[in-house]
C-alpha positions in Angstrom: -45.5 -33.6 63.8 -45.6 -37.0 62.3 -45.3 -38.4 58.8 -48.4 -37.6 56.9 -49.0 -34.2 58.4 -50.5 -35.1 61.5 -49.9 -33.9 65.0 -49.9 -35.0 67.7 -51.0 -34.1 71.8 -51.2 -35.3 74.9 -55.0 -34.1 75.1 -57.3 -32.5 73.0 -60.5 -30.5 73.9 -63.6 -30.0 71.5 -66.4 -28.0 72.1 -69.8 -26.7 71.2 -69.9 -28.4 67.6 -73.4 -28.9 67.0 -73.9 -31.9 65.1 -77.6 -31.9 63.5 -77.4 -27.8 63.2 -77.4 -26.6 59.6 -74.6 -24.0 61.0 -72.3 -26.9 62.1 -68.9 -26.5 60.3 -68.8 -30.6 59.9 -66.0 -30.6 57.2 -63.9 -28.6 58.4 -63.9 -30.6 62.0 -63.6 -33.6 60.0 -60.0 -32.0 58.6 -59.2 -30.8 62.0 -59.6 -34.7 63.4 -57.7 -36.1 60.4 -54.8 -33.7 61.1 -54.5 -34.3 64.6 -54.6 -36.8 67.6 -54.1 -37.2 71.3 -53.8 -39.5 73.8 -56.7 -38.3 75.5 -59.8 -36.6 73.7 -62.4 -34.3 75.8 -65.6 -33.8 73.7 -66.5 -30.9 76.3 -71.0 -30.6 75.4 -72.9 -29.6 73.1 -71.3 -32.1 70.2 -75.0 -33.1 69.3 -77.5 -30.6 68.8 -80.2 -32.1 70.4 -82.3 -28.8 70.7 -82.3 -28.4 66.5 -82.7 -31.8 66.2 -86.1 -32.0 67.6 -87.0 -28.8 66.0 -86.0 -30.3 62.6 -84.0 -33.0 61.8 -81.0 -32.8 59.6 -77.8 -35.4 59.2 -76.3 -34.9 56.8 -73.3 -37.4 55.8 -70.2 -34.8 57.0 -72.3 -35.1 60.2 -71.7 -38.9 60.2 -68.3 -38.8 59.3 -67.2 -36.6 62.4 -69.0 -39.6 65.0 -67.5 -42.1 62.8 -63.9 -40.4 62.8 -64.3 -40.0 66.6 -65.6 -43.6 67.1 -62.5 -44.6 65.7 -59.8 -43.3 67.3 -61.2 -44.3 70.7 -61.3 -47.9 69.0 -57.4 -47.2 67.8 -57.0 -46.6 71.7 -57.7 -42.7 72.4 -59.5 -42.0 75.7 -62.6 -40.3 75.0 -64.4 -38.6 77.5 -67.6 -36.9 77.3 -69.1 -34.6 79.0 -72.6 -33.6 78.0 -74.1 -29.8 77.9 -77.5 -27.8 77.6 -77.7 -28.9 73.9 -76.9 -32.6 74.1 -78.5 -33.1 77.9 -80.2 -35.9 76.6 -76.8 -37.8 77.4 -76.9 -36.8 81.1 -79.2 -39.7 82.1 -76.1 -42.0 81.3 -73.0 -40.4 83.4 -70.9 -43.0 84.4 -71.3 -45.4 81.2 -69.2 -46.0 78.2 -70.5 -46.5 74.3 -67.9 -47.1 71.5 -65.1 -46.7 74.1 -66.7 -43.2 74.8 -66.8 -42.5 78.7 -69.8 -40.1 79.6 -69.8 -38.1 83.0 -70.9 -34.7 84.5 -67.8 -33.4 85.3 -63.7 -34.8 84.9 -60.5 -33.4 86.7 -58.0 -33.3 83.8 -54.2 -34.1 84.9 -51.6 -31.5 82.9 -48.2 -32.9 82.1 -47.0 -31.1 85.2 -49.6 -32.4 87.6 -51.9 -29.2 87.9 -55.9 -30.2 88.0 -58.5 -29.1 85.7 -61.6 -28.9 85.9 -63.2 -30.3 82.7 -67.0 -28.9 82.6 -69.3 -27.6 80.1 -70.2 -24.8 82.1 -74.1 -23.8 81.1 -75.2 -24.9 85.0 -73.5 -21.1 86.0 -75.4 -19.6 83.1 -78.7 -18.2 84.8 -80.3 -17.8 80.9 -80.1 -21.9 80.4 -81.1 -22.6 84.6 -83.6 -20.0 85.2 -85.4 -19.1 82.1 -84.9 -22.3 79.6 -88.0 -20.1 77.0 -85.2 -17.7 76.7 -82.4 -20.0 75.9 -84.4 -21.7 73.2 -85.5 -18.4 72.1 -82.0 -16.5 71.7 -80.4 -20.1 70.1 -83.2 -19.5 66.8 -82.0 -15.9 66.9 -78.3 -16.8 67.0 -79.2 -19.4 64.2 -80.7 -17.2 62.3 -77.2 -14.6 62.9 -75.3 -18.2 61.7 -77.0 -18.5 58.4 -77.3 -14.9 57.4 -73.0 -15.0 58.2 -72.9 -17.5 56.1 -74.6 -16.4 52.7 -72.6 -13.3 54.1 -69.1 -15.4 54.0 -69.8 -17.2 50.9 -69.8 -13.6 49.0 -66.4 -13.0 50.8 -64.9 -16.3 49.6 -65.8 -15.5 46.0 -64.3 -11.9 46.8 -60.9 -13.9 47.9 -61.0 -12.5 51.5 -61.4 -14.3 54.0 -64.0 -15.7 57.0 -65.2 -13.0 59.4 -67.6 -13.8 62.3 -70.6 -11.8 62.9 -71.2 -12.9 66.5 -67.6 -12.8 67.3 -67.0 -9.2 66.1 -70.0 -8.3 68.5 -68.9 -10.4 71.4 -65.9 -7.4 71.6 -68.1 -4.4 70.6 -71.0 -5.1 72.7 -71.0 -3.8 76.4 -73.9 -6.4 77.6 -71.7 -9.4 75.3 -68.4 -8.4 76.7 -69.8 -8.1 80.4 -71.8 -11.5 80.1 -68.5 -13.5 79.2 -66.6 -11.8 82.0 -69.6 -13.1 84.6 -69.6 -16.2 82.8 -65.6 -16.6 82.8 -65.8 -15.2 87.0 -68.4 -18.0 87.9 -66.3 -21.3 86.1 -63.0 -19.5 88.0 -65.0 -20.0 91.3 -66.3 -23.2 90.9 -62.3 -24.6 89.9 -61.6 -23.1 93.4 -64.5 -25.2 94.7 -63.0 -28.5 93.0 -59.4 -27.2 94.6 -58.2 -27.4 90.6 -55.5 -25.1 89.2 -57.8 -24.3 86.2 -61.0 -25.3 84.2 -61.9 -26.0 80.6 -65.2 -25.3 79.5 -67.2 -24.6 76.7 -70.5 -23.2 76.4 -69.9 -19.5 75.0 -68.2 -20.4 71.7 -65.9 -17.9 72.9 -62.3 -19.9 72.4 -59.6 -17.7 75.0 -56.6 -18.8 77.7 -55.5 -16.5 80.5 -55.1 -16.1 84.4 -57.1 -13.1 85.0 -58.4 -14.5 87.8 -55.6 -16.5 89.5 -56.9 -19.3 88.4 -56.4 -20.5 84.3 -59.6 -20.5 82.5 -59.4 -22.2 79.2 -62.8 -22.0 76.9 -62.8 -24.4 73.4 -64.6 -22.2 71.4 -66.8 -23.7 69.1 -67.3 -25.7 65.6 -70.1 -23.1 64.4 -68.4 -19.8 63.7 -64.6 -19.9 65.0 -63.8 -23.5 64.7 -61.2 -24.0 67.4 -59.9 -26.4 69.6 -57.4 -27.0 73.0 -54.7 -28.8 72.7 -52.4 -29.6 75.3 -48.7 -30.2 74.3 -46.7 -33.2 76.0 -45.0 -30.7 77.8 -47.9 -29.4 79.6 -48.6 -26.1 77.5 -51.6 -25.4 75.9 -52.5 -23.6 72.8 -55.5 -23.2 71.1 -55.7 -24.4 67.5 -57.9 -22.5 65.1 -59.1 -24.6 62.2 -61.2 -22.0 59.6 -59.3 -23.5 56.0 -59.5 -27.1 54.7 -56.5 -28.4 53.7 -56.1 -28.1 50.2 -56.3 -32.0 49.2 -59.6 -32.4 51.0 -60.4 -29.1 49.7 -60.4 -30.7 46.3 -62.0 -34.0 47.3 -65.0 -32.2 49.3 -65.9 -30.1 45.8 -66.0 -33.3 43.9 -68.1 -35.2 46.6 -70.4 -31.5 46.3 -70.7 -32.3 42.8 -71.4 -36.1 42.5 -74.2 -35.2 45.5 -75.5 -32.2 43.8 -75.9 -34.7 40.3 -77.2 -37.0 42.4 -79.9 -35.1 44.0 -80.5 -33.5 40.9 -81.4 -36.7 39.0 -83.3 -38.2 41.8 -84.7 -35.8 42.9 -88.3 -36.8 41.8 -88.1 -39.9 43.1 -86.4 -38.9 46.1 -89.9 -36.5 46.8 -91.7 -39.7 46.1 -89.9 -41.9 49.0 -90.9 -39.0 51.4 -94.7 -38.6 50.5 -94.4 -42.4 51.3 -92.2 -42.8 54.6 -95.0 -40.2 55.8 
């Protein structure tokens, strides 16, 4: 820990945030980045929603200030690397090229503190929903958006209530038999494909289901997600890993995020008409 609160890692590993998705949890990832920093930084797919996007766009200015934050710690002298998945595959035409000091490629091998490799990797090529039936992939992502936003009218009750976040999906990736069995495939697969790579372990992303064990003989390490459970990996200098979970704002940016809510709901509020009339125009 370092003055001004902030921690600090010899790699971090973000996952699955969805940037461009109304359920994207923007601010609070925005905390999370203020709060802590690495030497290296793995943005590990899915960080832009390119599926919702195309389906409707929304960008809003939290959205902005996550690629701005992230934009400048690699210019402060972070490594970024970035690995693209399903949602954000738009980026996989340009593997082996930098932007804003932002490396992108299919695939890294991630060096611990005591020399074991990793295998850094999205993982939805080893999910036969995303491969081998794409209609069904689009069509359970507007169902679990639809979960998302229902949880969150649901979670915005529980706030007022003073109890805290609970996760719809997550509660019924442990109750359901199909859920429960579809991670352990999904976590067997990524095991076998670090043995491929002759790696010690892999990091992946995908599920939004954040978890570190051996099981298998081999460490499997998912991110989680910035949707529902907001977590991330970090790896310590000495080599351990931990997963952070980042579900409360600070309370000064607490404060400072209900006054910027305020000032843009007046805003909106007072120009709004005009606002309509801009829009009838740009189309």
């Amino acid at each position: 820990m370092t003055e001004g609160g902030l921690r600090y890692f010899r790699a971090l590993f973000i996952s699955d945030v969805h940037l461009g998705a109304r359920g994207c949890q923007a601010d609070l990832l925005l905390d999370f980045l203020r709060h802590h920093d690495a030497d290296t930084i793995y943005l590990v797919g899915d960080i832009v929603d390119g599926w919702r996007l195309r389906s409707a766009w929304y960008w809003p200015q939290a959205h902005n200030d996550v690629v701005q934050k992230l934009l400048r710690k690699a210019r402060k002298g972070a490594r970024m690397i970035y690995v693209p998945g399903n949602h954000d595959e738009f980026l996989r035409e340009y593997y082996g090229t930098h932007f804003g000091g932002i490396e992108v490629a299919e695939r890294f091998i991630h060096y611990g503190a005591d020399g074991r490799r990793y295998l850094v990797i999205h993982g939805d090529h080893f999910d036969l929903v995303v491969t081998q039936a794409r209609w069904l992939a689009h069509l359970g992502d507007y169902a679990y958006t639809a979960a998302i936003a229902v949880n969150r009218v649901f979670n915005n009750l529980r706030r007022r209530f003073g109890f805290g976040y609970w996760s719809l999906s997550q509660w019924a990736k442990h109750k359901v038999k199909n859920a429960v069995n579809y991670i352990g495939e999904f976590e067997k697969t990524l095991v076998l494909e670090a043995r491929r790579n002759a790696a010690d372990g892999v990091i992946c992303g995908h599920i939004h289901h954040a978890t570190i064990h051996n099981r298998f003989g081999v460490t499997y390490i998912n991110c989680g997600d910035w949707v529902e459970s907001c977590t991330a990996i970090a790896e310590h200098l000495d080599g351990r890993f931990e997963i952070i979970t980042w579900t409360t704002m600070s309370p000064r940016q607490e404060t400072e995020r209900e006054v910027e809510r305020e000032t843009e709901a007046a805003h909106a509020a007072r120009g709004a008409a005009v606002g309509a009339g801009d829009l009838v125009d740009a189309m």
